[in-house]
N, C-alpha and C positions, 0 to 999 in steps of 0.2 A: 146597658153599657157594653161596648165591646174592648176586651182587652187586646192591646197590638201582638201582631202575631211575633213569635221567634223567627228567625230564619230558616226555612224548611230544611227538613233531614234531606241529603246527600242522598241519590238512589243508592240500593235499594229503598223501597218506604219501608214502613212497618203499617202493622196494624195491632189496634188497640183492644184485647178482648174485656169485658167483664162480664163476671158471675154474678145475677139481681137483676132483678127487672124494678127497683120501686123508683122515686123521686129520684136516689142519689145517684141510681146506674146511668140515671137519665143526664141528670147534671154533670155526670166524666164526660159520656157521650159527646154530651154538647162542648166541656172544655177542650176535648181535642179535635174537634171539629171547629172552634174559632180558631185553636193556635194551629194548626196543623190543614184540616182542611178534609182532615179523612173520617171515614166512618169507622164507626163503632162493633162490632160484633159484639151483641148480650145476649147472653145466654139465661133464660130463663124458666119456670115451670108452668109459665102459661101467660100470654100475650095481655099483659095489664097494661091501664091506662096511661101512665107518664112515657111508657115507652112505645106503643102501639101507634103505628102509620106515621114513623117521624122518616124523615130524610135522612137524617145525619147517623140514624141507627139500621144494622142488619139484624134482627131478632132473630135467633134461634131458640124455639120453645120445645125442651124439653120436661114432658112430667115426669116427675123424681129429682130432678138435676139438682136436689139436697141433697141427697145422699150422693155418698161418695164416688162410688162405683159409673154412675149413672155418670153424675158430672166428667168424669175423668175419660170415659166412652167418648162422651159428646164433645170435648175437649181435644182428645186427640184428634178424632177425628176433622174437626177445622185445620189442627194442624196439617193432615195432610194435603187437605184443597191449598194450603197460601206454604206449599216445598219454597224453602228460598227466601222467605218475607219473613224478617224481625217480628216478635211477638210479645207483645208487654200483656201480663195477665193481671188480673184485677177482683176485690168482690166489694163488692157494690155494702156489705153487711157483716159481722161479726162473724157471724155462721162461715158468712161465703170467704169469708179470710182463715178463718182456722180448720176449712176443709182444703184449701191452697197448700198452706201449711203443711198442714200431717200426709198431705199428699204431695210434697215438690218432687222425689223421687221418681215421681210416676209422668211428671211433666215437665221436670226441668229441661231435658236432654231440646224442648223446642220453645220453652214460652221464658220470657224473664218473668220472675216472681219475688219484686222488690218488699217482703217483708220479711221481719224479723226470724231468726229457731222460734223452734217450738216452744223449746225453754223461756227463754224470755216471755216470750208471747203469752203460756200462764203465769208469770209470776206477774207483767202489769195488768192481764184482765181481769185477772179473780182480786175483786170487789176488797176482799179483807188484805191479800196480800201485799197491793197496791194500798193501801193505809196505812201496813208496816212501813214500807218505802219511802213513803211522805214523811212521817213521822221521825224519820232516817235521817232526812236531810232535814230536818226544820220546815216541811208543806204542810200547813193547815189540812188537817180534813175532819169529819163529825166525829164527834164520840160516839164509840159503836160498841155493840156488843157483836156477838159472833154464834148465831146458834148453827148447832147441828143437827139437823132436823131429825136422821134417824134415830140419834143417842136421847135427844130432851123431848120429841113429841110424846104428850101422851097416847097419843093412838098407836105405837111403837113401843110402848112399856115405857116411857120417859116420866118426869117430872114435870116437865113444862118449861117454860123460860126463866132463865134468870135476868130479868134484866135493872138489876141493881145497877145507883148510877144517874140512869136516865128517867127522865122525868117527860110523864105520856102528856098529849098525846106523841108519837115518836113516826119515823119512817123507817119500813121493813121493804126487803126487794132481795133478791137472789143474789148470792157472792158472782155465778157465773151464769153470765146472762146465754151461752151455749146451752149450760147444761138444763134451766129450767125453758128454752124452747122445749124441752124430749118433753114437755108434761102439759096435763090438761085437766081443768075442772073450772067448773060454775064459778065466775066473777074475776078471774084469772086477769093479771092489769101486770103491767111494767113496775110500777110502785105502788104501797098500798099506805095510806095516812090509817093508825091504828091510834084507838082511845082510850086503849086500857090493856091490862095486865091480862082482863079473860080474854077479850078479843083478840088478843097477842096470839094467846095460846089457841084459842078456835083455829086460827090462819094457818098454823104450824101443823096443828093435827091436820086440818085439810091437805099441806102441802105431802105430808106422810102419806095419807089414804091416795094422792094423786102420782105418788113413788117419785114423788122429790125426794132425791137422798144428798144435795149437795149441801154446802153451808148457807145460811141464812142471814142478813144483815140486819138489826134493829139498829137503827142510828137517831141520834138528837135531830129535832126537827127544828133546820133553820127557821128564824121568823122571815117572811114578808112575801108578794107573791113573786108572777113571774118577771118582774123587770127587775128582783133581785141576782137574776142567773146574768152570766157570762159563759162565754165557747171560746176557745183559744185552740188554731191548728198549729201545730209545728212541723218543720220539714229538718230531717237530722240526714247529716249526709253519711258516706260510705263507711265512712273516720268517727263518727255518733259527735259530731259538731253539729248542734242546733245551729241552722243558716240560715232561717224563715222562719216569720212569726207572726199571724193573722187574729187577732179581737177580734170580738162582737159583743154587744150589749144587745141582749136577750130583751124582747120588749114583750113576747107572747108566747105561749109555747101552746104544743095540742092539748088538747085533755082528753077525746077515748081513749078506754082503756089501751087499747094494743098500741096506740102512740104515744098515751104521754110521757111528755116529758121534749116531745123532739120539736125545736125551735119552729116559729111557724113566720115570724120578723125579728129581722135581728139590725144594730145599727153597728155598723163597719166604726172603726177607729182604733188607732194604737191603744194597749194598756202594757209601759214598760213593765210596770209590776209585777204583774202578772205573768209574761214573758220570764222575766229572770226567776220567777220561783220553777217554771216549768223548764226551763233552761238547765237548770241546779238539777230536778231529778231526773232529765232525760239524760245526759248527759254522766248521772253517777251509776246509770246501769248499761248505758252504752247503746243508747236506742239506734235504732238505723230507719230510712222514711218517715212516715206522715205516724204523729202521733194526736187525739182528736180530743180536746181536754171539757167536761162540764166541771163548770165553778159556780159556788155562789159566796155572795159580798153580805158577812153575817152582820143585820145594823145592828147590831147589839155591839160591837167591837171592829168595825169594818174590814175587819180578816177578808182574804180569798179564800174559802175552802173549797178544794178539788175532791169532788166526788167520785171519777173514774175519768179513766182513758178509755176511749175506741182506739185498737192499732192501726189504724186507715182515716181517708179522707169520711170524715160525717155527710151523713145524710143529707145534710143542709151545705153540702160543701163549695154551693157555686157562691156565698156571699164572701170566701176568698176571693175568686172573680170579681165579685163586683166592687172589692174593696183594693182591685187594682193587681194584683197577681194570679194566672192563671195557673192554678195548681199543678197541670200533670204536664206541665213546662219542666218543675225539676225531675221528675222522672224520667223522661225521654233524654233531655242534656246529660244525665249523668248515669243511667244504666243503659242507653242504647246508643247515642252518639258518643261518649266516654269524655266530656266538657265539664265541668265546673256547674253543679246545679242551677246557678243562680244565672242568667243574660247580664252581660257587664252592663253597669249601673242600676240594678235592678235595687231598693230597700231591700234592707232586713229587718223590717216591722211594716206592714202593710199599713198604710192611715190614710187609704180616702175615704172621704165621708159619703156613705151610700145607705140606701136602704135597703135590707132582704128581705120578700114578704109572700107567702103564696096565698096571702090573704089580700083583698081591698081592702085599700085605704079606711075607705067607709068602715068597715069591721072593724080594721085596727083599735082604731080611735075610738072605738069603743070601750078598748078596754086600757087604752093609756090615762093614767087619769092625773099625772106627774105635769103640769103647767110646764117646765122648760123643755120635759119631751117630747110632749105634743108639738111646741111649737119647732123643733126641730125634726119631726113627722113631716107638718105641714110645710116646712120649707122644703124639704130635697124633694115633696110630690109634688109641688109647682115648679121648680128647679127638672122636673126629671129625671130628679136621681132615686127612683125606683126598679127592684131589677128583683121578676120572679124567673126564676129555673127555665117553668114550661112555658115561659111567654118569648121565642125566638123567633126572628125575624126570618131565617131558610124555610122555617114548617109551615110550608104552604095548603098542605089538604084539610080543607072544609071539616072534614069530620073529626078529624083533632084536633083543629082550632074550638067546635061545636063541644068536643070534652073537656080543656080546656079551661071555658068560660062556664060549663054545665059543675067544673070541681069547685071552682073557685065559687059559685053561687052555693055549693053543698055545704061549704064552710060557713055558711051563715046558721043551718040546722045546727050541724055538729059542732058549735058552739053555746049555741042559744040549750040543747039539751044537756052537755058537760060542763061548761065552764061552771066555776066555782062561784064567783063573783058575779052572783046574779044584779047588785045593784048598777053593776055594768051595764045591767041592757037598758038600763035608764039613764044612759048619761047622755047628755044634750047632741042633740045631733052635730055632724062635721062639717066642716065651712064647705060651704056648693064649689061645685067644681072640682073636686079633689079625685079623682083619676087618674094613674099613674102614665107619664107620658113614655113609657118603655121603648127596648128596640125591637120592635113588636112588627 
């Protein structure tokens, strides 16, 4: 699907930089190269696959350019080559936004840097504090407890966990998903499903021995899998008026460790619901830009519970695209041409019905196993209306079309050896023919 373009920016152009080379830096790239027409400058730590030999991107690969020092070198310096050219800056990742952040001083004077203080910024990231908030305004989220890794590990002189309350097995994960990047040890995962009270406390001691010293989440474990999740983007403008508001019905998400949890298909459509709950807290702390919301719909009580915000467009941010609005349209209209976020007549809840997938069909459907989902799978891939990130119709060279089609066949291992739901690989095969007709 190609979303229609805006009306181009007035000379001067600009140019759009991001920090991150993975999926999502890929997926801005390309958003502002369908509305706009220009390339990208990504700045990253070393020339990875989603972004490597495309058209619409200029890579600059710097190692280090995590750290801060590094980044903000290599940063200026682009400013100097484009004297005179608007500069919207970007990061592609949590990391790459809260080193923007703690660094605008050092950049502002040439790039715009459309996110939130600093302040703000940890009170919605950090995992526990963002459940106060919720909690604040009436937003579901899990029942958590809150450990302190250096105070309760035993391996630290602690007692262990208390986690009165909840009933195992339970999900434990980092309050600040910053601060346990700094750390490292054997089985290290974005989430961990925990079975018990000792194995609580084994994970915690680890975290200690690996100099995690931040907070620690044990939370109630929603029942059902991944086509209980929903992604919700919001765009809040200058004023912290929620003006944009993109669903998605999570139908599969990754499972390696170092990605699970990040959508892999997702089906576009409004959820007013949804919307006004996240409406309600962005709004009661005064958010500004793209806030990036994971939910899941507990079937025990059909509740939304919001599990955390990213302050940026997600990972997965091009099925706003394909669900009909091109996300870094409000950015440009309203922090670099000074208009009104939204193109007149543009929704304020995105609902076409599309499919995001960087997976095949054929995979999919392996593991939908919901009879009216499936058959709404199998309608929008004969309809068309499939739309993967890195499947664009400008990237013409061989060798990145060859990576490409070489990722997407990789997703068949790194399924078949993580996913959970082994009975999946037995589920009857998908109707012939089911190939995504893309704008490929």
């Amino acid at each position: 699907m190609s979303v229609e373009p805006p009306s181009p920016l007035p000379p001067p152009s600009f140019r759009p930089v991001v920090l991150g080379g993975d999926i999502g830096a890929y997926s801005l790239a390309r958003a502002f190269h369908e509305a706009y027409g220009v390339r990208t400058t990504v700045v990253s730590c070393a020339a990875t696959g989603p972004i490597s030999r495309s058209r619409v991107i200029e890579n600059v690969v710097e190692p280090g350019a995590e750290r801060a020092d590094v980044a903000v070198g290599v940063l200026r310096r682009i400013a100097e080559r484009a004297a005179g050219v608007p500069l919207l800056l970007l990061g592609s990742a949590d990391r790459a936004v809260r080193l923007l952040v703690e660094n605008r001083h050092r950049l502002a004077d040439r790039y715009v840097i459309p996110y939130v203080g600093l302040d703000l910024l940890d009170r919605m990231t950090d995992k526990a504090r963002f459940g106060a908030l919720c909690t604040e305004v009436g937003v579901a989220t899990p029942a958590t407890v809150v450990v302190d890794v250096a105070r309760d590990a035993r391996a630290a002189g602690g007692h262990g966990v208390d986690a009165t309350g909840l009933a195992f097995p339970v999900i434990a994960k980092a309050a600040s998903t910053t601060a346990y990047a700094e750390v490292s040890f054997p089985g290290k995962a974005k989430v961990f499903t925990v079975a018990s009270a000792t194995e609580l406390d084994d994970l915690v001691d680890t975290l200690a021995r690996a100099g995690y010293r931040g907070a620690f989440l044990v939370q109630d474990l929603i029942p059902g899998d991944d086509s209980g999740m929903r992604v919700l983007t919001c765009y809040s403008d200058a004023s912290a008026r929620v003006r944009f508001a993109a669903s998605g019905h999570v139908l599969l998400e990754e499972h390696t460790p170092g990605a699970l949890g990040n959508p892999a298909a997702i089906l576009t459509g409004a959820d007013p619901v949804v919307s006004a709950q996240a409406k309600r807290l962005l709004e009661h702390v005064g958010w500004t830009g793209y806030a990036n919301f994971d939910i899941k719909v507990d079937p025990r009580d059909g509740r939304r519970v919001f599990f955390e915000l990213n302050p940026r467009l997600g990972r997965s941010n091009h099925y706003v695209s394909a669900a009909g609005q091109n996300p870094v349209v409000p950015y440009v209209r309203e922090h670099l041409q000074g208009l009104d976020p939204l193109p007149p007549g543009a929704p304020t809840e995105a609902d076409v019905r599309r499919l995001y997938s960087i997976v095949a069909p054929s995979l999919l459907l392996r593991y939908v196993t919901d009879p009216a989902v499936r058959a709404r799978v199998v309608a929008l891939v004969r309809a068309g209306g499939v739309e993967d990130p890195l499947r664009y119709r400008p990237e013409r060279d061989l060798r990145r079309r060859a990576y490409v089609a070489a990722a997407r066949l990789n997703q068949v291992r790194k399924f078949a050896a993580h996913h959970p739901a082994t009975r999946a690989r037995a589920a009857p095969a998908h109707p012939a023919g089911l190939e995504p007709r893309t704008g490929t």
